[in-house]
C-alpha positions in Angstrom: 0.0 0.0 0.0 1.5 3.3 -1.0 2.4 6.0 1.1 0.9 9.6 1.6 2.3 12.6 2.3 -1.0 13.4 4.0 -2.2 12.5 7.9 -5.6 10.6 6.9 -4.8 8.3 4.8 -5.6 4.0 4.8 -2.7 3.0 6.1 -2.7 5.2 9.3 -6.2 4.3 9.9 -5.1 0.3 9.6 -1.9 1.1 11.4 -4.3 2.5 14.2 -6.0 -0.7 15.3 -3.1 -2.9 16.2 -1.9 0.4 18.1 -5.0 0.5 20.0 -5.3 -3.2 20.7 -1.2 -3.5 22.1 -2.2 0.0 24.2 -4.4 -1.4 26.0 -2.4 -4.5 27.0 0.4 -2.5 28.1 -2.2 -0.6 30.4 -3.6 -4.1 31.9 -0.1 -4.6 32.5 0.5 -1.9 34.6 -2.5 -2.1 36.4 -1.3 -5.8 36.8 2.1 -4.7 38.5 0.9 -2.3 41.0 -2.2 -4.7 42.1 1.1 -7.4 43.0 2.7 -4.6 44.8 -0.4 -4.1 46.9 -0.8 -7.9 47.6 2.9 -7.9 48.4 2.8 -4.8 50.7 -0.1 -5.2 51.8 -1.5 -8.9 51.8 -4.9 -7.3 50.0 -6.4 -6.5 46.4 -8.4 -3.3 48.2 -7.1 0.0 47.0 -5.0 2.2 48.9 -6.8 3.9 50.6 -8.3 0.8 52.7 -5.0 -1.3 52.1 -3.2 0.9 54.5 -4.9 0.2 57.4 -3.1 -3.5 57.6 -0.4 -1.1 59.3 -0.5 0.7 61.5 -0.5 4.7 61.3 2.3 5.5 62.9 4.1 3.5 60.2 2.2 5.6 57.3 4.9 8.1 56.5 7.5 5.7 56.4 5.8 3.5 54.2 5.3 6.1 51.5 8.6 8.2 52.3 10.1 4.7 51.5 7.8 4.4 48.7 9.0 7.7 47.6 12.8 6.9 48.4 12.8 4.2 45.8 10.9 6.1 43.4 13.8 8.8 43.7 16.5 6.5 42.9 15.0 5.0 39.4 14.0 8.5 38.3 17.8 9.9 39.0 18.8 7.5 36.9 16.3 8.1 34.1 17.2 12.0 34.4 20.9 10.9 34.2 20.6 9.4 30.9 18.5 12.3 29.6 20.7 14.8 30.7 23.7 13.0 29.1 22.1 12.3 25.2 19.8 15.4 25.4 16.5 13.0 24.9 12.9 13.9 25.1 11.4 11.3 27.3 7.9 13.0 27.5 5.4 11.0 24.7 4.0 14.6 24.3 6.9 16.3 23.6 7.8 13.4 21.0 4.6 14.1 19.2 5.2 18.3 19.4 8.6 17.9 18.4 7.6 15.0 15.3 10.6 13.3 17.3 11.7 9.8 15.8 10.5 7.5 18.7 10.3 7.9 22.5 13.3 6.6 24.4 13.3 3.4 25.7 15.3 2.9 28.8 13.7 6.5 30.2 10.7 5.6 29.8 11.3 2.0 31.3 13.0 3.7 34.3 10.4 6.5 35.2 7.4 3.7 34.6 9.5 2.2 37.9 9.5 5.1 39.6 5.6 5.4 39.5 5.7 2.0 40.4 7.2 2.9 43.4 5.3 5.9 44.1 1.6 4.9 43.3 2.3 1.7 45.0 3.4 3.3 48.0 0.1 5.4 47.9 1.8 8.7 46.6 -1.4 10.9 45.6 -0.9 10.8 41.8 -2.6 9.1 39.0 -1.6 6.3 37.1 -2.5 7.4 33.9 0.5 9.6 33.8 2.8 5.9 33.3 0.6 4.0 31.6 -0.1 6.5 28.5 3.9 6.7 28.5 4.7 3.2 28.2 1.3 2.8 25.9 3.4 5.5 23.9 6.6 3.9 24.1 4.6 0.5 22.6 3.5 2.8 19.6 7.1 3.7 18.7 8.5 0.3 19.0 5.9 -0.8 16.5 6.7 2.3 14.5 9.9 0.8 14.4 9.0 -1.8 12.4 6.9 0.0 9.6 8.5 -0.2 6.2 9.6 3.6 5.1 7.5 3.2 1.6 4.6 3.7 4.3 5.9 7.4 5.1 4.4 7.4 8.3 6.1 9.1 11.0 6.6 7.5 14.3 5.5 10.1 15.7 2.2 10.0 15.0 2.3 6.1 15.5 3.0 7.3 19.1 0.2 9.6 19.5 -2.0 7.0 18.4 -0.8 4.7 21.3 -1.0 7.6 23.7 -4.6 8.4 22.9 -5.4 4.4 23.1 -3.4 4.0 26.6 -5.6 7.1 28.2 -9.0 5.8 26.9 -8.2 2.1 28.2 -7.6 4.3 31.6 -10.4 5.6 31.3 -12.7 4.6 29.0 -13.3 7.3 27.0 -12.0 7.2 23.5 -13.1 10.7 22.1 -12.3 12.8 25.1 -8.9 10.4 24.7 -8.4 11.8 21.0 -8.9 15.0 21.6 -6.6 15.1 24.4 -3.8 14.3 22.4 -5.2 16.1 19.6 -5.3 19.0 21.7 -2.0 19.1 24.1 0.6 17.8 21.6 -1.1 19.0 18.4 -2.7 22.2 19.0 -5.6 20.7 16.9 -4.2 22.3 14.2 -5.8 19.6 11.8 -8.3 17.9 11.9 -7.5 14.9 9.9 -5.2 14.1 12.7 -7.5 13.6 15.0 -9.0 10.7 12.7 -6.5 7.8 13.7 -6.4 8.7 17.1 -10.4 8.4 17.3 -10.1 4.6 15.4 -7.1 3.7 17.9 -8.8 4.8 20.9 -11.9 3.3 20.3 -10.2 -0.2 19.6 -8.6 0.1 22.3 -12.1 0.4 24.7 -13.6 -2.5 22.2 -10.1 -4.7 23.8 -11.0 -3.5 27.1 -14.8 -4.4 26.8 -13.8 -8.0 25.5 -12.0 -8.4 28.2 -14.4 -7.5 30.7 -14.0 -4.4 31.9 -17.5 -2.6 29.9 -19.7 -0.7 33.0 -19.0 3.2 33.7 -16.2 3.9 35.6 -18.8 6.7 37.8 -22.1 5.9 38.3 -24.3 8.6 37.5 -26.1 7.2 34.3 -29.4 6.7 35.7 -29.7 10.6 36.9 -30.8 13.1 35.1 -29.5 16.6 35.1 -32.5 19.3 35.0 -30.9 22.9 33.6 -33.0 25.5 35.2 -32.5 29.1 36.9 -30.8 27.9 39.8 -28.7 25.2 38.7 -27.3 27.3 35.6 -26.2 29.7 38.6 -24.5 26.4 40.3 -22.8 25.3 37.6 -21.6 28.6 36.8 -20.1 29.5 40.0 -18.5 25.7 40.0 -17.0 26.6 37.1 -15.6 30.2 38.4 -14.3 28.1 41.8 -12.9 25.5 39.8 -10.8 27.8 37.7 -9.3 29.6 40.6 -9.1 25.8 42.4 -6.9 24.4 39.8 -4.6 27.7 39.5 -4.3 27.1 43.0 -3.2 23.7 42.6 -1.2 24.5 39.7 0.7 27.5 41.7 1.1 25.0 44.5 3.1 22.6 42.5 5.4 25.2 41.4 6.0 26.5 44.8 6.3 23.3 45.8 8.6 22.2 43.0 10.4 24.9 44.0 10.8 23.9 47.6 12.2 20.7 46.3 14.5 21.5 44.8 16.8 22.7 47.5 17.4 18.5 47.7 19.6 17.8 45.0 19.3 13.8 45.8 16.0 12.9 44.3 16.1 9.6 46.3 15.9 11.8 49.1 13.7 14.6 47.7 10.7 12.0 46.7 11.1 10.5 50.3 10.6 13.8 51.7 7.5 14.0 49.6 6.3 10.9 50.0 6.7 11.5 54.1 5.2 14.5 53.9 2.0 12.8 52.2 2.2 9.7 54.9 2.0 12.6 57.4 -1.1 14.2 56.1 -2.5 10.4 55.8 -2.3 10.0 59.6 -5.8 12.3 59.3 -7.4 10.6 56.3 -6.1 8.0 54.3 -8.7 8.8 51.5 -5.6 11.2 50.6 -3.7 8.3 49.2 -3.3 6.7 45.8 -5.0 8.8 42.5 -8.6 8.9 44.0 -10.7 6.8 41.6 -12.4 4.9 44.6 -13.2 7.7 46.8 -14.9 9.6 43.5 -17.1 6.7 43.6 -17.4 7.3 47.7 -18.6 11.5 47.2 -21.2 10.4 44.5 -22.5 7.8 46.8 -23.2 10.5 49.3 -21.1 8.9 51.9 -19.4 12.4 53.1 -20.8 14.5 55.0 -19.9 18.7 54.3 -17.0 19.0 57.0 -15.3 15.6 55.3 -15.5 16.8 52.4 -14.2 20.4 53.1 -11.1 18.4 54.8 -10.6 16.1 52.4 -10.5 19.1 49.5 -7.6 20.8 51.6 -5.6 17.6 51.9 -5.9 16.7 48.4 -5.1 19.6 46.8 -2.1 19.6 49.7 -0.9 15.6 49.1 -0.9 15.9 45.2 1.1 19.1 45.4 3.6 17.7 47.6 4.1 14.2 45.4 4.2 16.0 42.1 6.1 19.0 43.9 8.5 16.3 44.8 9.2 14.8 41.3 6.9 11.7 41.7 6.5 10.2 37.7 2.8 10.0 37.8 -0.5 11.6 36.1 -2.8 14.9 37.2 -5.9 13.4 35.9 -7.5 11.4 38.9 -6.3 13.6 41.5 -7.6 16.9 39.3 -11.3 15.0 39.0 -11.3 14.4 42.9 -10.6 17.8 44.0 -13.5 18.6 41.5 -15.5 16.2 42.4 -15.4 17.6 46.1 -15.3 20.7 44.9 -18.6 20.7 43.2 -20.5 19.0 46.1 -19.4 21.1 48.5 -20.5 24.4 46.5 -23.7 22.1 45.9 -24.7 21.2 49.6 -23.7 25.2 50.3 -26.8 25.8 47.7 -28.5 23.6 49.3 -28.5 24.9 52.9 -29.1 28.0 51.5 -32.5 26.8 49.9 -31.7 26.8 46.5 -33.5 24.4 44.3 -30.5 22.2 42.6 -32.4 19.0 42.8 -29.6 16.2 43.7 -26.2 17.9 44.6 -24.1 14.5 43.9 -24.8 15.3 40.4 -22.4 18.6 40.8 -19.4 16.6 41.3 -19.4 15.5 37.9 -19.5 19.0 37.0 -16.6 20.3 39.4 -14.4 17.2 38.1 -15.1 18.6 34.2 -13.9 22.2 35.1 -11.1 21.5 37.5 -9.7 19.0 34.9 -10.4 21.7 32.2 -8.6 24.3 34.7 -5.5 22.2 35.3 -5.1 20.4 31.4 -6.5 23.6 30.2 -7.7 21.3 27.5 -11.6 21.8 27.9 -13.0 20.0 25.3 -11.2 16.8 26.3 -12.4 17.4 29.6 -15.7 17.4 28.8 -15.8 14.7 26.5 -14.0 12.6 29.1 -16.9 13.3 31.7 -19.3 12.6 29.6 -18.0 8.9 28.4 -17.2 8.0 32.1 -20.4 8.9 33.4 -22.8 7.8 30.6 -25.0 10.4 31.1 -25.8 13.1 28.5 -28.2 15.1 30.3 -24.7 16.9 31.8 -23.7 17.7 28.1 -24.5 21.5 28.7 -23.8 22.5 32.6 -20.2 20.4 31.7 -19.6 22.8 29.0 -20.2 25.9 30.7 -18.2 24.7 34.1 -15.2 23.4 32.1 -14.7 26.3 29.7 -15.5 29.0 32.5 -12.7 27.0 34.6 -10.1 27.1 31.8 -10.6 30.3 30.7 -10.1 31.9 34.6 -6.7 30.1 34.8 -5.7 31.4 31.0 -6.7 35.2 32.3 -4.9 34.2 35.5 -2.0 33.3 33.5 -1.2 30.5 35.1 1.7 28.2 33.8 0.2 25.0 32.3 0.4 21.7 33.3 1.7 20.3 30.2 4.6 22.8 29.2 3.2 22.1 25.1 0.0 23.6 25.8 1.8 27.0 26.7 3.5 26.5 23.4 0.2 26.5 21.7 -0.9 29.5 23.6 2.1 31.4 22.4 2.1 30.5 19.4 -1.7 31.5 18.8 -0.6 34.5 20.4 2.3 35.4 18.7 -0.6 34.7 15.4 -3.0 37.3 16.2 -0.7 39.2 17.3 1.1 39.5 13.8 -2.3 39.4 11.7 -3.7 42.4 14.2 -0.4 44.3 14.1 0.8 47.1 11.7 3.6 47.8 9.3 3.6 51.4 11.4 5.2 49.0 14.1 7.8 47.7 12.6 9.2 50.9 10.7 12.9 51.4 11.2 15.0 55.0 10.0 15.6 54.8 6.2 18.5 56.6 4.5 17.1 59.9 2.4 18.6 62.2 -0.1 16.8 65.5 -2.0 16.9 65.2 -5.7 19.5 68.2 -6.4 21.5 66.3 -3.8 24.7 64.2 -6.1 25.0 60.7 -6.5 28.3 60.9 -4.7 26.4 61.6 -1.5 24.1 58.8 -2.0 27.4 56.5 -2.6 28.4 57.8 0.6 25.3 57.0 2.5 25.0 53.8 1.1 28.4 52.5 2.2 27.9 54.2 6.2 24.0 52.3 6.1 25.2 49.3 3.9 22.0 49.8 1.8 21.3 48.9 -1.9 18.9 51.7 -2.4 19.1 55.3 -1.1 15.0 56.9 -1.3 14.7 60.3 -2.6 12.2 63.1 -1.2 11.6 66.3 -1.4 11.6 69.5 1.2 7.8 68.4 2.5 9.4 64.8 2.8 7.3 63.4 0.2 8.7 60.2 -1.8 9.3 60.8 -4.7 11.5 57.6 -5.9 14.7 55.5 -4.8 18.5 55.6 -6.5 20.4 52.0 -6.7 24.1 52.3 -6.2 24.6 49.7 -8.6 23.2 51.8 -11.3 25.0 55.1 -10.1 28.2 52.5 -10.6 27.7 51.7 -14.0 26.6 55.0 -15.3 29.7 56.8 -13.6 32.3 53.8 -14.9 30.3 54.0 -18.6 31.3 58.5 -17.9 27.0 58.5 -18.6 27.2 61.0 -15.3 29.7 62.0 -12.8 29.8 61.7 -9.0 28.7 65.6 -8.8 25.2 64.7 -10.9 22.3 65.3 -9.0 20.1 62.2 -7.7 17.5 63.2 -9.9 19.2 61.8 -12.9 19.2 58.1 -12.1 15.9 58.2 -9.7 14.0 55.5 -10.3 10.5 57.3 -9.6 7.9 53.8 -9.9 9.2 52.2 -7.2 7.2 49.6 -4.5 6.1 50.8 -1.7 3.6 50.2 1.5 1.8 52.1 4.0 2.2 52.4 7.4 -1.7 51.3 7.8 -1.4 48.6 6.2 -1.7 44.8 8.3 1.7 42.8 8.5 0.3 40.3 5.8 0.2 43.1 3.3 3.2 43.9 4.3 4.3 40.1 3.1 2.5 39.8 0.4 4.0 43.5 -1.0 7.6 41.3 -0.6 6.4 38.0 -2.2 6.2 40.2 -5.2 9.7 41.3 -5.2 13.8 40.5 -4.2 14.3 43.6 -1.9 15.0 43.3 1.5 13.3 46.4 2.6 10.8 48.6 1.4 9.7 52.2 1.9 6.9 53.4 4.4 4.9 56.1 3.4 2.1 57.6 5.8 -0.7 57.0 3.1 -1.3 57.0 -0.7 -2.2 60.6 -1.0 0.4 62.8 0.9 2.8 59.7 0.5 5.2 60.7 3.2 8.5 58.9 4.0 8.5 57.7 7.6 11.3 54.8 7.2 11.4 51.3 5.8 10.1 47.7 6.9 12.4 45.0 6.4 11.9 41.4 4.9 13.9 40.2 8.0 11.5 41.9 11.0 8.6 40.0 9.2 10.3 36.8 9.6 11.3 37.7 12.8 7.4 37.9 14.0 6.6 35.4 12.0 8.7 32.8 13.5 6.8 33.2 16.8 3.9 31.2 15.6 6.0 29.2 12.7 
């Protein structure tokens, strides 16, 4: 089957399937490993949360300081290695940077490092490992693709990494348009096509294999958008923005705190003591949260719980990804909204508004603090709405999820995911250049007056190193340009003499553009010719020389969004 230079084409859409189907393998794996370290650890198949209570509390923090410890040392190494051959471990930097595959042994080594931390009960997610080495499966088999097939292994690897996150979760679209999203910008659409077919084969594997009912259960209740719960669901979504710049500020201060350990053995067993500490007053702290989700929609919290539980959250998961631990945002980022969202909801309650079932507002708060700390809000949606199965939240999810993004971009809060603030810039730096003028990028231009001689004009060429010397008159009008290459060969062919006036070899039809004018008519007036600057004139009637644009400033803005 013959290649194309295009994205969507057959053979990516083939290629996609076995992608999906090994993706979501490599996630059962994973899952596989850290369920042994729990029976190991802990003589029990119960999640974290309950697990550690075969110990007792007092030996919490050194179980997950330990946890930590370990979890240092394999990610030392892993930095080590990428420090030494310059790699780009990160599956969503390889896609960003159409890299040639993701690195092998790094990726290996900072998989065991989650190990260590999520089985320790480090409060992280484990989706952050499992899409990496579901990523790390996708360039192996784009490895083995013959060239004729022009497909880069790159985006091999974005189709694993969307088909590792929807066997997380679930949720192949919202999985898509993650990917789609962080690593591509969206910036086309056809894209996004393989990564749909991938993640949704990988789900299909996932179903065959048993694993088919939503991962919350909210699919039997309905969502009712009236007065009152539009004014819920838009103050969710206001919280939730400034929750998850909150969280987001906290992991930089904490990263920052860190970082005065060098070791990183020792700086993720600080963290991971630090969380054991804060798991001596709830161990619902621990782990990424999934099963304690499912505990705040059953209604088993009352308003006080949940309040702690919200402060220690957003506390643990700042301190373990503060501290380096490899892990994901995801889990942790839908329980803090998921507490978030009851507790406004119960608040509305008490105060007698009529918002019907407030468990229902947890889905909600987990859409827009996702949204807030991705700042991807269309996969957070989409990713709500296939893990709850219930479509009556299709609306009050948009509004929470793109209020919450949109307070932490005005907040302008770092993102999560280093690419999305690439994007950002980069649509930035894009309106920026087709809003901005040529008036803004007008430098001084060398001018002569006609009855000036060509020997001045040599002069000023050689002290401004320009081709072209413009010619205006006393009002400062333009009236043309003289080349020094043509004053050359009229004085060697004795045609005039350095004492001539300008006037004689002005060439009087020469391009111009306006200081008005937008910085794509400023391109487009260059497309049309070789110079490498052109004059500036204030408009086409008084035509007034202010300076010159250059070919090389409009590359030089242009470049930002390149």
């Amino acid at each position: 089957m013959k290649g194309s230079k295009h994205a969507l084409n057959w053979t990516t859409l083939l290629i996609a399937i076995p992608v999906g189907f090994a993706a979501s393998l490599v996630t059962l794996a994973f899952r596989g490993i850290i369920e042994l370290i729990n029976h190991l650890l802990f003589g029990s198949s119960s999640e974290i949360t309950e697990a550690m209570h075969v110990w007792p509390w007092i030996l919490w923090p050194l179980l997950v300081g330990a946890g930590g410890l370990l979890a240092g040392f394999f990610l030392r190494y892993a930095v080590n290695i990428e420090q030494q051959q310059t790699l780009k471990t990160d599956y969503l930097e390889v896609i960003n940077a159409r890299l040639d595959a993701v690195p092998t042994k790094t990726s290996l080594f900072r998989a065991l490092s989650s190990i260590a931390s999520i089985g320790s009960g480090a409060s992280i997610g484990k989706e952050g490992p499992m899409v990496q080495l579901s990523a790390l499966c996708g360039s192996m088999i784009g490895k083995f693709l013959p060239a004729s097939l022009n497909l880069k292994n790159s985006d091999v690897v974005a189709m694993a990494a969307a088909a590792g996150l929807s066997s997380v979760y679930h949720a192949p679209l919202a999985s898509a348009i993650f990917v789609a999203e962080i690593a591509f910008g969206i910036s086309a659409l056809q894209r996004l096509i393989p990564l749909i077919i991938s993640s949704a084969v990988a789900v299909m594997t996932m179903w065959t294999l048993g694993f088919r009912s939503a991962l919350y259960p909210l699919a039997d209740v309905n969502f009712h958008m009236d007065a009152s719960s539009l004014f819920m669901t838009v103050i969710i979504g206001l919280c939730a923005g400034l929750a998850g710049w909150l969280l987001i500020t906290l992991i930089a201060r904490s990263k920052k705190l860190f970082s005065r350990v060098s070791s990183l053995p020792l700086r993720l067993g600080a963290g991971g003591f630090a969380v054991g500490l804060l798991a001596i007053v709830s161990t619902d702290i621990l782990g990424n949260g999934y099963e304690v989700i499912v505990k705040v929609m059953a209604g088993d919290y009352l308003l006080p719980g949940l309040l702690l539980l919200l402060v220690l959250k957003t506390l643990a998961t700042s301190l373990s990804v503060g501290s380096n631990a490899v892990g994901g945002l995801f889990t942790p980022s839908l329980l803090i909204g998921a507490l978030l969202g009851v507790v406004l909801a119960t608040c509305g309650l008490a105060l007698h508004l009529p918002l019907g079932n407030s468990l229902l507002y947890a889905a909600i708060g987990m859409a827009a603090v996702l949204a807030a700390v991705s700042q991807a809000p269309l996969m957070a949606i989409l990713m709500v709405l296939e893990m709850t199965l219930n479509s009556s939240l299709l609306f009050p999810l948009m509004i929470a999820a793109v209020l919450a993004s949109m307070v932490v971009y005005r907040l302008q809060s770092a993102s999560t995911y280093p690419v999305v603030s690439n994007h950002f810039n980069r649509s930035e730096a894009k309106y920026d250049f087709d809003n901005m003028r040529v008036a803004e990028l007008i430098i001084p231009g060398a001018a002569l007056k006609p009855q000036e001689s060509v020997g001045q004009a040599l002069a000023v060429s050689s002290l401004k190193r320009e081709r072209y010397v413009y010619v205006i008159n006393d009002e400062g009008a333009f009236l043309g340009v003289v080349s020094i290459h043509e004053i050359s060969r009229k004085v060697l062919a004795q045609e005039i003499t350095l004492d001539s006036p300008v006037q004689q070899v002005m060439d009087d039809n020469f391009p111009c553009v306006y200081q008005n004018q937008s910085m794509r008519e400023g391109w487009e007036a260059f497309a049309l010719v070789t110079l490498e600057r052109l004059p500036v004139l204030n408009n086409p009637h008084e035509r007034r020389f202010l300076g010159a644009l250059t070919k090389t400033s409009l590359i030089q803005k242009a470049q930002e969004f390149l």
